[in-house]
C-alpha positions as CSV (number, residue, x, y, z in Angstrom):
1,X,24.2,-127.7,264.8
2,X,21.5,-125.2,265.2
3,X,22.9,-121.5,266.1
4,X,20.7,-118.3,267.4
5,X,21.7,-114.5,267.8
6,X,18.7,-112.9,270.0
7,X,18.5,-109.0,268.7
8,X,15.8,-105.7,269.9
9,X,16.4,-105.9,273.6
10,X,16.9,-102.6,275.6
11,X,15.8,-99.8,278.2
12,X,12.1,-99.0,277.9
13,X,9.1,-97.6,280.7
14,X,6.9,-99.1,281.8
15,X,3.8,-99.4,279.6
16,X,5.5,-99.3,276.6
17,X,6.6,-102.1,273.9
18,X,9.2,-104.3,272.2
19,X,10.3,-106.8,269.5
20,X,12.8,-109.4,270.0
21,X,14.3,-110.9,267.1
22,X,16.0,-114.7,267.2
23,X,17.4,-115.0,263.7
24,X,18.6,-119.0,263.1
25,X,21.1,-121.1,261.1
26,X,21.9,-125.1,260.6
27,X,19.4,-127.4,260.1
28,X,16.0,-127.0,261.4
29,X,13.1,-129.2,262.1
30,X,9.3,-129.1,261.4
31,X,8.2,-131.4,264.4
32,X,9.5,-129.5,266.7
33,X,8.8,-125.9,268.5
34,X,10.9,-122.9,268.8
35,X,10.8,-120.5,272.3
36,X,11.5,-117.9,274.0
37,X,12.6,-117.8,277.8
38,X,13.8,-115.8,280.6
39,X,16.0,-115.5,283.7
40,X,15.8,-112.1,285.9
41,X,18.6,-112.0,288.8
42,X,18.6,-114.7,291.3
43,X,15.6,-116.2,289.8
44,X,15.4,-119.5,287.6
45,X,15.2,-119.3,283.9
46,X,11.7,-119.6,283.1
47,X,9.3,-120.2,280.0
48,X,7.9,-117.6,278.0
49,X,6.3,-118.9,274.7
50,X,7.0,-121.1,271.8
51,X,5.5,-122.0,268.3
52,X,5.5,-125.0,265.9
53,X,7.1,-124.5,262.3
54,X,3.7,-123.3,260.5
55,X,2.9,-121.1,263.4
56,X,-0.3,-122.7,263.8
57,X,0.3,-123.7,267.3
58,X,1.5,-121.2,270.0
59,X,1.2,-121.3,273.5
60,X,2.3,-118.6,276.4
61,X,3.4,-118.8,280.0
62,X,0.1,-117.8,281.7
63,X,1.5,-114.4,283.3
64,X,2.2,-113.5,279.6
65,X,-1.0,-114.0,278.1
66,X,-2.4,-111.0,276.5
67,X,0.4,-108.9,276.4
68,X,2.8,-110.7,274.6
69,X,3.0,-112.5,271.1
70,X,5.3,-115.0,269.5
71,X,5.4,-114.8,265.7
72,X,7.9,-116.6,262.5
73,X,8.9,-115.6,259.1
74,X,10.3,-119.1,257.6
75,X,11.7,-117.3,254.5
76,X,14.0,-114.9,256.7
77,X,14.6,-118.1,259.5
78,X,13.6,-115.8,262.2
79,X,11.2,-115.6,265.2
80,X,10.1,-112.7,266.9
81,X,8.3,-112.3,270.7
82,X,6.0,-108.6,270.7
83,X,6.3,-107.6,274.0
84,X,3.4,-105.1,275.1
85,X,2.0,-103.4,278.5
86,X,5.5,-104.1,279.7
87,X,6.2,-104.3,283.5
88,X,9.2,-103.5,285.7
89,X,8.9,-107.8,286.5
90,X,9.7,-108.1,283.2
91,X,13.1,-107.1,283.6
92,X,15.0,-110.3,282.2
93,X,17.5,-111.5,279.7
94,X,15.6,-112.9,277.2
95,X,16.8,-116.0,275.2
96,X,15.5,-118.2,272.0
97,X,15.8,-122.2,272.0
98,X,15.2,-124.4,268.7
99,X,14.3,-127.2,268.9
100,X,11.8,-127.5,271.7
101,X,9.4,-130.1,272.9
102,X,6.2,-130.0,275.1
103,X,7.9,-130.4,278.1
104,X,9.7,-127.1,277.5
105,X,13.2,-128.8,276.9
106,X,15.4,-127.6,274.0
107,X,18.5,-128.3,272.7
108,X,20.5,-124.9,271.5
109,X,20.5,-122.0,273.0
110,X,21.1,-118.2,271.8
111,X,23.3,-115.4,273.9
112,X,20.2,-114.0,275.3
113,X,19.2,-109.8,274.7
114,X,18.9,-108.3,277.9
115,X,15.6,-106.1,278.3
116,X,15.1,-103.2,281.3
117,X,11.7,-102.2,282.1
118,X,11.8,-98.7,284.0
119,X,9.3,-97.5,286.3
């Protein structure tokens, strides 16, 4: 069993920055991705970003390109999403999955960090 605590969400304007943390436990596995999502009210969950184990791979949701950046540290079994230029649409609770496939799919999920972006 894979478990994840989501950590760094919070009130901040518009314009401005944050770093979510997605710190992991149980067993882990190289072939697959980790990612981030969302879910704002009455709106479906949707995908964000994910990376492969080495962090050689990454790919973004296209309305996220540019602004944000999913990053890893294997030695402290955590993954972080930079979130820049934020926008009141970014308003969301933000989760982290392991493991994930292409097709966006995962298997665990964490509690999710809430983040509000103020205009």
């Amino acid at each position: 069993q894979v478990q994840l605590v989501e950590s760094g969400g919070g009130l901040v304007q518009a314009g401005g920055s944050l770093r979510l943390s997605c710190a992991a436990s149980g067993r882990t596995f190289s072939s697959n991705y980790m990612g981030w999502f969302r879910q704002a009210p009455g709106k479906e969950r949707e995908f964000v970003a994910r990376i492969n184990w080495s962090g050689s791979s990454r790919y973004y949701a296209d309305s996220m390109k540019g602004r944000f950046t999913i990053s890893r540290d294997n030695a402290k079994n955590t993954v972080y999403l930079q979130m820049s230029s934020l926008k009141p649409e970014d308003t969301a609770v933000y989760y982290c999955a392991a493991p994930c496939y292409s097709d966006n799919s995962c298997d665990y999920w964490g509690q999710g960090t809430q983040v509000i972006v103020s205009s």
